[in-house]
C-alpha positions as CSV (number, residue, x, y, z in Angstrom):
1,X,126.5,84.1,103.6
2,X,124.9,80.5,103.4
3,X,123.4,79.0,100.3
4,X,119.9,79.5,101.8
5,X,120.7,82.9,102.3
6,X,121.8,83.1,98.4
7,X,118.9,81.4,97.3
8,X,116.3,83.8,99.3
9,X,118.0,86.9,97.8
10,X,118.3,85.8,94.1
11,X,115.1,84.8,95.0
12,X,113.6,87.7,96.4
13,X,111.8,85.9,99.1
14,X,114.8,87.0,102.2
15,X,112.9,89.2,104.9
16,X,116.2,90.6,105.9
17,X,118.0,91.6,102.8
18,X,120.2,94.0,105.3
19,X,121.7,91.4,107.0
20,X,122.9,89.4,103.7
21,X,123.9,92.7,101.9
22,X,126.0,95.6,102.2
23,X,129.4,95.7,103.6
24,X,130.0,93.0,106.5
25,X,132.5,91.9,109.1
26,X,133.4,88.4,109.0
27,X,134.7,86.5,112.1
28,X,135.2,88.2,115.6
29,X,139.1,88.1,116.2
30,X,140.6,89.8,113.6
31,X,137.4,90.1,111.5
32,X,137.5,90.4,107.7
33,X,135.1,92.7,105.8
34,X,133.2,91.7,103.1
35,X,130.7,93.4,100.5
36,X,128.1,91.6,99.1
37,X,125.6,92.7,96.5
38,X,122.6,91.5,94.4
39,X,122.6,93.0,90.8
40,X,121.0,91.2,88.4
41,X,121.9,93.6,85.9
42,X,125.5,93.2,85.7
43,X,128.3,90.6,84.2
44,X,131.1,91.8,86.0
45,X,131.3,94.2,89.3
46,X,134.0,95.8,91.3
47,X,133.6,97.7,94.3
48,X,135.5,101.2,93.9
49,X,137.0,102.9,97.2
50,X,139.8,105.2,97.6
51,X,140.7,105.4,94.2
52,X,141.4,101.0,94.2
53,X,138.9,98.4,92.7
54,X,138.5,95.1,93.8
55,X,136.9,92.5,91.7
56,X,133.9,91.5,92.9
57,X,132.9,87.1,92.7
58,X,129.7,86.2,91.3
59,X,128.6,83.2,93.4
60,X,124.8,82.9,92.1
61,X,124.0,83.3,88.3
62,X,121.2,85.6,89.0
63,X,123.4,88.0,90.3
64,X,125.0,87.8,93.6
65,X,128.0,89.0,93.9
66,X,130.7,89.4,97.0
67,X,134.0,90.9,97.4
68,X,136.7,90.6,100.5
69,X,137.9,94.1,101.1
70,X,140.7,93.0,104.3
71,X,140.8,93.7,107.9
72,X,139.8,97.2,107.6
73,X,136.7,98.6,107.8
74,X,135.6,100.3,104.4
75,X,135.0,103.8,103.8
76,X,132.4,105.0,101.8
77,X,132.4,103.3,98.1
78,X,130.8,102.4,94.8
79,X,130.1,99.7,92.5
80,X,131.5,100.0,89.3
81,X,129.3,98.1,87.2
82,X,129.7,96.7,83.9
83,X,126.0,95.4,82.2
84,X,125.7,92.9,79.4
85,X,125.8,95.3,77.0
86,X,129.2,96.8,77.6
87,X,128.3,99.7,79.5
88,X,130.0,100.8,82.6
89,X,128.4,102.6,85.4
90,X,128.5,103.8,88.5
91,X,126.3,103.1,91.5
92,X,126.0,103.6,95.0
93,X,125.1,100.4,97.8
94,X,121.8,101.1,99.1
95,X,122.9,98.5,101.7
96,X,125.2,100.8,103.3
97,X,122.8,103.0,104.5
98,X,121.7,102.8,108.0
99,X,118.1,103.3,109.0
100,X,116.8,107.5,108.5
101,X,113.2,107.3,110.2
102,X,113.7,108.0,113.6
103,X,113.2,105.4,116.1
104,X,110.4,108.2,118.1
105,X,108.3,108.2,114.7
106,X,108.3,104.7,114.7
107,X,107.1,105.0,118.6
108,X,104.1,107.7,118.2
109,X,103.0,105.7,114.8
110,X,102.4,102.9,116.9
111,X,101.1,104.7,119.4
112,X,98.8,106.2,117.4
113,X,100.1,110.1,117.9
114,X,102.1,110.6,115.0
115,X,99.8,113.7,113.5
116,X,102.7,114.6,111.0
117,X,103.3,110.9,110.1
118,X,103.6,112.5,106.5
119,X,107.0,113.7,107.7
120,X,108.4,110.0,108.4
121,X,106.3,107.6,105.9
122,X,106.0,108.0,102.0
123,X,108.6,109.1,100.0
124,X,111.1,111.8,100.4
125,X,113.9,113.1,98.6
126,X,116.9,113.5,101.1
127,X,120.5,113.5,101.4
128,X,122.2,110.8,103.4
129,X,126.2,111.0,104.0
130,X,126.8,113.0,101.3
131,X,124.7,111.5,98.7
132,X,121.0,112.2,97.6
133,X,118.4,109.4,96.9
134,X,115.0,109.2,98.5
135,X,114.0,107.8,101.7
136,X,110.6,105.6,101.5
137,X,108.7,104.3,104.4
138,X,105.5,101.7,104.8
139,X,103.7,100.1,107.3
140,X,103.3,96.4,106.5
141,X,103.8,94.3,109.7
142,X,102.3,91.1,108.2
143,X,104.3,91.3,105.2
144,X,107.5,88.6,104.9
145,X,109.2,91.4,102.4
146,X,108.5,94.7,101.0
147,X,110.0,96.0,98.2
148,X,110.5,99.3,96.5
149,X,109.9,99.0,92.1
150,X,110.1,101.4,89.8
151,X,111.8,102.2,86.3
152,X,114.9,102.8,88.5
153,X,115.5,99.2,89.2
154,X,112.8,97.2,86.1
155,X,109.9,97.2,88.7
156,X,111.7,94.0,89.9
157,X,110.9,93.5,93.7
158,X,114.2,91.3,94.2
159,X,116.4,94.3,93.6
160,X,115.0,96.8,96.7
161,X,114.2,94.8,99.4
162,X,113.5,97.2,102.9
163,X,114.9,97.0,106.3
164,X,112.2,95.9,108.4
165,X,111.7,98.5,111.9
166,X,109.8,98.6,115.3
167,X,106.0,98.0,114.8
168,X,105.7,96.5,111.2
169,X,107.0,99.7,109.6
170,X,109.9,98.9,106.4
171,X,112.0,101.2,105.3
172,X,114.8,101.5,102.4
173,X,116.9,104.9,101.4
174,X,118.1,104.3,97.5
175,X,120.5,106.2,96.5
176,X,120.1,108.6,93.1
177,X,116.0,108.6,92.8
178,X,114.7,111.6,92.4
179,X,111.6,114.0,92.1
180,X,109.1,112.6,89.4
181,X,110.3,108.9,89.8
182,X,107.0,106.6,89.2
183,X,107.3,103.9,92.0
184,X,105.3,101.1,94.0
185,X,105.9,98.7,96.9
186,X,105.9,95.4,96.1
187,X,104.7,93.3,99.5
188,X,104.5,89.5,100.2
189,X,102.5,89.0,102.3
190,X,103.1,86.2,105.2
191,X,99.4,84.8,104.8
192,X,97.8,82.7,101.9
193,X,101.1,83.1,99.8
194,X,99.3,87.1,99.1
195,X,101.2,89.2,96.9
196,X,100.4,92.7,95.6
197,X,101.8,95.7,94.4
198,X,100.9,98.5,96.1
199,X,100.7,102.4,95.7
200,X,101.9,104.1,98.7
201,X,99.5,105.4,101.2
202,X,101.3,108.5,102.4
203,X,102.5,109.0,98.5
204,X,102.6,112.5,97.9
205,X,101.4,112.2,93.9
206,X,100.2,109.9,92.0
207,X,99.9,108.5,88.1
208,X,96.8,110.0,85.9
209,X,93.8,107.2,86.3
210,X,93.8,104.6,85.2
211,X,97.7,104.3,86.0
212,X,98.3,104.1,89.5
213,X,101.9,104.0,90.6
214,X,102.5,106.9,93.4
215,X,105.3,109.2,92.2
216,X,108.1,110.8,94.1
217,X,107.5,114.5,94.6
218,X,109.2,117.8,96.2
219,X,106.1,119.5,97.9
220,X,108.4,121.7,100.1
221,X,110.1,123.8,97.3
222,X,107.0,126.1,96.7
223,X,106.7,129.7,97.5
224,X,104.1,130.7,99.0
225,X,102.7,133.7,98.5
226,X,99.9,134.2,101.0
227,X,101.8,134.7,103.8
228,X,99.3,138.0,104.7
229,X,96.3,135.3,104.4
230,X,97.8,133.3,106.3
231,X,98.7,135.5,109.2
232,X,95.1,137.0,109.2
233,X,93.9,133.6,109.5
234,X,95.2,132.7,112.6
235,X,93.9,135.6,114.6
236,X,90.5,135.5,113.2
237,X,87.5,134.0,114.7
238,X,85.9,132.1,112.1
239,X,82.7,130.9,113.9
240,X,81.9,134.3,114.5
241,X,83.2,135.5,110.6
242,X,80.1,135.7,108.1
243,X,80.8,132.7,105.6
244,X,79.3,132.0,101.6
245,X,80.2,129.0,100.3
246,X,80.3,127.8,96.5
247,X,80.6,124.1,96.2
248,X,82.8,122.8,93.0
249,X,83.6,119.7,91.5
250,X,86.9,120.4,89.4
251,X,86.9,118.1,87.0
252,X,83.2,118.9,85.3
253,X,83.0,122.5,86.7
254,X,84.1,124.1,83.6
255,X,85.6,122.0,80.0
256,X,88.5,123.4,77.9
257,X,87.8,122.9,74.1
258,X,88.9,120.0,73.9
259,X,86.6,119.0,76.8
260,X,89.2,118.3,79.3
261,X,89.3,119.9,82.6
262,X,90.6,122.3,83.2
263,X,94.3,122.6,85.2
264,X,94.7,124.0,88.4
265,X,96.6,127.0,87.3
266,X,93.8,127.7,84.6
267,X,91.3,127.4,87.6
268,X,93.1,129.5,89.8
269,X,92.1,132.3,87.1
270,X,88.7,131.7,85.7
271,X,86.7,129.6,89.1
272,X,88.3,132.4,91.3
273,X,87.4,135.4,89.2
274,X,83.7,134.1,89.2
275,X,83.7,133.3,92.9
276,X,84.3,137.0,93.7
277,X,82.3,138.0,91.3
278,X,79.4,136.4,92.6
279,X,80.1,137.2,96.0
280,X,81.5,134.2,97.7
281,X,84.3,133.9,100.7
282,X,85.1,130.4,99.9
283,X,85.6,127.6,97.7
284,X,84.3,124.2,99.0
285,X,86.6,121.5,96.9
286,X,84.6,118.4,96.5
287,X,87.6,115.6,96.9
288,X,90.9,116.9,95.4
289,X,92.4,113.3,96.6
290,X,93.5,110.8,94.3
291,X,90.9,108.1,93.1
292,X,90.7,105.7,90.8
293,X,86.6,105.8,89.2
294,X,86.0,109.6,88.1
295,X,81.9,109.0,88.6
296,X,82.5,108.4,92.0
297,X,83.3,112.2,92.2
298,X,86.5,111.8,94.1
299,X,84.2,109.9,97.6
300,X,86.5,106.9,96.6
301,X,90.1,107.4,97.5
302,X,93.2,105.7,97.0
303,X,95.8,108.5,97.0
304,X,95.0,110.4,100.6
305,X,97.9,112.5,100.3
306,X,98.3,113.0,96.6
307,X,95.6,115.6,94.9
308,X,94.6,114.0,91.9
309,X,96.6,114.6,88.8
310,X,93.1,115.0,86.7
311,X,93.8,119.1,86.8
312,X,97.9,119.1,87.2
313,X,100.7,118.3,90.1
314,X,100.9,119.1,93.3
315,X,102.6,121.9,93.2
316,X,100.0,123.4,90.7
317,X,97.7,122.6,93.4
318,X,99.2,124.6,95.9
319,X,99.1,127.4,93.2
320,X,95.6,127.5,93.0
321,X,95.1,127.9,97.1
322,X,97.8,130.2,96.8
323,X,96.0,132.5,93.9
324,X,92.7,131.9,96.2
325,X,94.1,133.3,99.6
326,X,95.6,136.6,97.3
327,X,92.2,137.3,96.1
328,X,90.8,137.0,99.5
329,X,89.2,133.8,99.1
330,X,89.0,130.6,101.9
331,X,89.6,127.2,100.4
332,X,87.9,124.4,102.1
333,X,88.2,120.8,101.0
334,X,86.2,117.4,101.2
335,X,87.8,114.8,103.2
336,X,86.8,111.4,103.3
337,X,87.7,109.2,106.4
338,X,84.4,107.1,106.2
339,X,85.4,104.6,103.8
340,X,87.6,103.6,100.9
341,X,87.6,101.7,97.8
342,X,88.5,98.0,97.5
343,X,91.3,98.5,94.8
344,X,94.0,96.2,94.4
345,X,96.5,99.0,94.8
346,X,95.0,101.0,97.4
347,X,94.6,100.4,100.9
348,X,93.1,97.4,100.9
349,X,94.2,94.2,102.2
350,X,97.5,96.3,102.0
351,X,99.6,93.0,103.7
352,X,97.6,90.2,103.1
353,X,95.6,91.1,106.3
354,X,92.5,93.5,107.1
355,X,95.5,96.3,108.2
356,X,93.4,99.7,107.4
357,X,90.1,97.9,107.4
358,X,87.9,96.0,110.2
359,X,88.5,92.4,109.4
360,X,84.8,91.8,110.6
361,X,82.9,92.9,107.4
362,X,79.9,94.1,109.6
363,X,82.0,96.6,110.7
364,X,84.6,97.0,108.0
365,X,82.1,97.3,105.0
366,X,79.9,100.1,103.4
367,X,77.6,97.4,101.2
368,X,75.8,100.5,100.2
369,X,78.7,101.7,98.4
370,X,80.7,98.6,98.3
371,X,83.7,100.1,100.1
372,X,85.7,99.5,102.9
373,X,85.4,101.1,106.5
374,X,88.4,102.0,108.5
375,X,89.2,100.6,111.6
376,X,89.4,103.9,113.9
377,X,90.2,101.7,116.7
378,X,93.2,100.7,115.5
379,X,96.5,102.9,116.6
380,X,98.2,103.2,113.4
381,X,94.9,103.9,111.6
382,X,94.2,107.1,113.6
383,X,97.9,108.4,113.0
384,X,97.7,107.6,109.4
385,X,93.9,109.6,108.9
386,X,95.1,112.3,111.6
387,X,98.3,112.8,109.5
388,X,96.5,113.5,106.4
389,X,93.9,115.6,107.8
390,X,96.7,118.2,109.1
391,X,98.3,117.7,106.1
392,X,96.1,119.3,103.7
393,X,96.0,121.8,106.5
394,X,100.0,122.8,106.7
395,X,101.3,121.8,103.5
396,X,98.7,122.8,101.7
397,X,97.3,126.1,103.4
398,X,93.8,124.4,103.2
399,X,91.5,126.4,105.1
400,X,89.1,123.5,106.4
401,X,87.8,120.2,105.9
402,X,84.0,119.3,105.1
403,X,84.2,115.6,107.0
404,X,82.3,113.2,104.8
C-alpha cells in the first residue's frame, strides 16, 4: 500500500477502495497476508480470527489501519474495534466480500434487457457467507467513486466506497444494515469536479417529502392474500371484460381530522367500500411513486420504485391492492416514463453527465413543465423504465398502467 494510495483513501477520493482494503497477499513467492482497513472511528483495532487478535498499525491519522496476519491465508474474521470513547465493538470487513450481482445482470443491463433489473440494482437485504448485511447496486459509469452513507457509517462517503463492475455499474455488500436503514449514494463525479448525493433510483422506499434519502426495505416478506384474484386474472380476457374506472388522487381524496391523508390501510377500507358501492371494477391510482412537490400530483418522480410514503410503507401499500383484489376490485396505476424532475437527488445529472437524460436539451427537456426527458435510446435507460414498469406489475399485483 503506497502513500498515494493512503492519501486517496483517507481521503476518500480512491476509485478502487477494493484493491487498497480488505485482506491481501503480499509478494508472490512465499506471499504474506495482510488486512488493511479505513475506520475513522476507532483509536485502536485488532483483527479477531480463530479465537487470536492481532493488533492492527495505524499508519494514517485519519484512520488507516493495517495488520500482517503470516503466510497463511485468513479465514473469515472481525475487527475488534475500540472508539474514542472507550467502547469496544465488533465489526465485520465489508472489504472481504467478493462481488454478489451477477456478472449476466451486469450483461442484460447493458444490453438493455434486464426487465427485472429491480432484482440486481437498489438495495437488498441478503446474507453473504454466513453473515447478513445488504447488497446495494448503481449505475454511475462517469463517476470516479461512489459511496454508500447513511447513519450506519455518519453519512461519511470515505467510509463505503463501492467496487466498480462491467458497464459503469458500483456495487458494495455492508455487512449488518438492515430493513428501515435511511441511506444515499454519494458519487464524484469524473467531470467539472461534480459531486452529489444521490437517492437511489431502484430504492425500494423512500423518506416523507421534503426528506429524501431512499430507505432499505423487505418488500418480499408480505402475504399475499389474493392469490384467487390473481389466478382469475391470468386467464381472463380483459379487452373483452366490461371495465368502470374511478380515478383517485390519494393524498386529497378523502382528509382524516387532522386533515392528513389518509394511510393506505385506512384506504383499503373506506375508498374501497365506496368504489363498490358505486359500482366500479377498478381503481385508477394517480402516481403512487415517490415525488418530491405534492402540487405536482405525483407527474414528478424521483422515487420510481418507492410508492410514496405520504399514505404509509410499502408494505401498507401492497395491503391496500391486496384488500382491493378480495373485494373484487382491479387496481390500475399512473406511470410516468415521459419525463422527470430536475432534483438534485433524483435522477438528474445522476454522475456529473446527462446519464438518464438527453444531453441535447431539445430532446432532453419538457420546457412546458420544466422537466427532464428520458433518453429511450439509450440501453440502460430502457432496462431501468422496463424494470419498473413490471415491477409494479409482479411485486405489487398492480393490475395495469395508465402510460402518461
Amino acid at each position: 500500500m503506497t502513500d498515494q494510495e493512503i492519501e486517496a483513501i483517507a481521503g476518500g477520493y480512491h476509485g478502487d477502495a477494493f484493491a487498497v482494503l480488505g485482506p491481501h497477499a503480499i509478494g508472490t513467492a512465499r506471499p504474506e497476508w495482510e488486512v488493511r482497513a479505513f475506520l475513522p472511528q476507532a483509536e485502536q483495532v485488532e483483527v479477531a480470527m480463530n479465537g487470536n487478535a492481532v493488533p492492527m498499525e495505524r499508519v494514517h491519522n485519519a484512520g488507516v489501519f493495517t495488520a500482517k496476519l503470516g503466510t497463511r491465508q485468513p479465514s473469515p474474521y472481525k475487527f475488534r474495534i475500540t472508539d474514542y470513547q472507550g467502547r469496544t465493538l465488533e465489526a465485520e470487513d465489508t472489504y472481504r466480500f467478493s462481488p454478489l450481482v451477477s456478472d449476466f445482470d451486469l450483461h442484460l443491463h447493458s444490453e438493455g434487457t434486464n426487465y427485472e433489473g429491480y432484482n440486481a440494482f437498489g438495495a437488498h437485504v441478503v446474507t453473504a457467507e454466513g453473515v447478513v448485511g445488504t447488497r446495494f447496486a448503481v449505475w454511475a459509469p462517469n463517476a470516479i467513486v461512489v459511496s454508500v452513507v447513511g447513519d450506519f457509517n455518519d453519512w461519511d462517503a470515505r467510509r463505503h466506497p463501492m467496487r466498480l463492475r462491467e458497464g459503469g455499474v458500483w456495487e458494495i455488500f455492508i455487512p449488518a444494515v438492515e430493513a428501515g436503514a435511511p441511506y444515499k449514494y454519494a458519487v464524484k463525479s469524473r467531470y467539472q469536479g461534480y459531486s452529489q448525493m444521490k437517492s437511489d433510483p431502484y430504492g425500494f422506499s423512500m423518506e416523507m417529502p421534503p426528506k429524501s434519502a431512499s430507505i432499505v426495505a423487505d418488500i418480499d416478506s408480505y402475504e399475499w392474500q389474493d392469490r384467487e384474484w390473481m389466478e382469475r386474472r391470468a386467464h381472463t380476457k380483459t379487452l373483452e371484460s366490461p371495465i368502470s374506472v374511478y380515478e383517485v388522487h390519494l393524498q386529497s381524496w378523502v382528509r382524516d381530522e387532522n386533515h392528513y391523508p389518509l394511510s393506505y390501510r385506512q384506504l383499503a377500507t373506506r375508498l374501497v367500500e365506496y368504489v363498490k358501492r358505486m359500482g366500479y371494477t377498478h381503481i385508477e391510482l394517480m402516481p403512487v411513486a415517490e415525488h418530491p412537490y405534492a402540487p405536482s400530483w405525483g407527474y414528478q418522480v424521483t422515487g420510481y420504485f418507492a410508492p410514496t410514503a405520504r399514505n404509509g410503507s410499502p408494505q401498507d401499500f401492497m395491503y391496500f391492492v391486496d384488500c382491493c383484489h378480495r373485494e373484487g376490485i382491479g387496481v390500475i396505476m399512473d406511470w410516468v416514463p415521459g419525463h422527470f424532475p430536475k432534483d438534485a437527488h433524483g435522477l438528474a445529472y445522476f454522475d456529473g453527465t446527462a446519464l438518464y437524460e438527453h444531453e441535447d436539451p431539445r430532446l432532453g427537456e419538457h420546457r412546458d413543465w420544466g422537466t427532464l426527458i428520458f433518453n429511450y435510446g439509450r440501453n440502460e435507460v430502457r432496462s431501468f423504465l422496463i424494470s419498473n414498469a413490471l415491477f409494479w406489475l409482479k411485486k405489487y399485483h398492480i393490475d395495469g398502467l395508465r402510460v402518461d
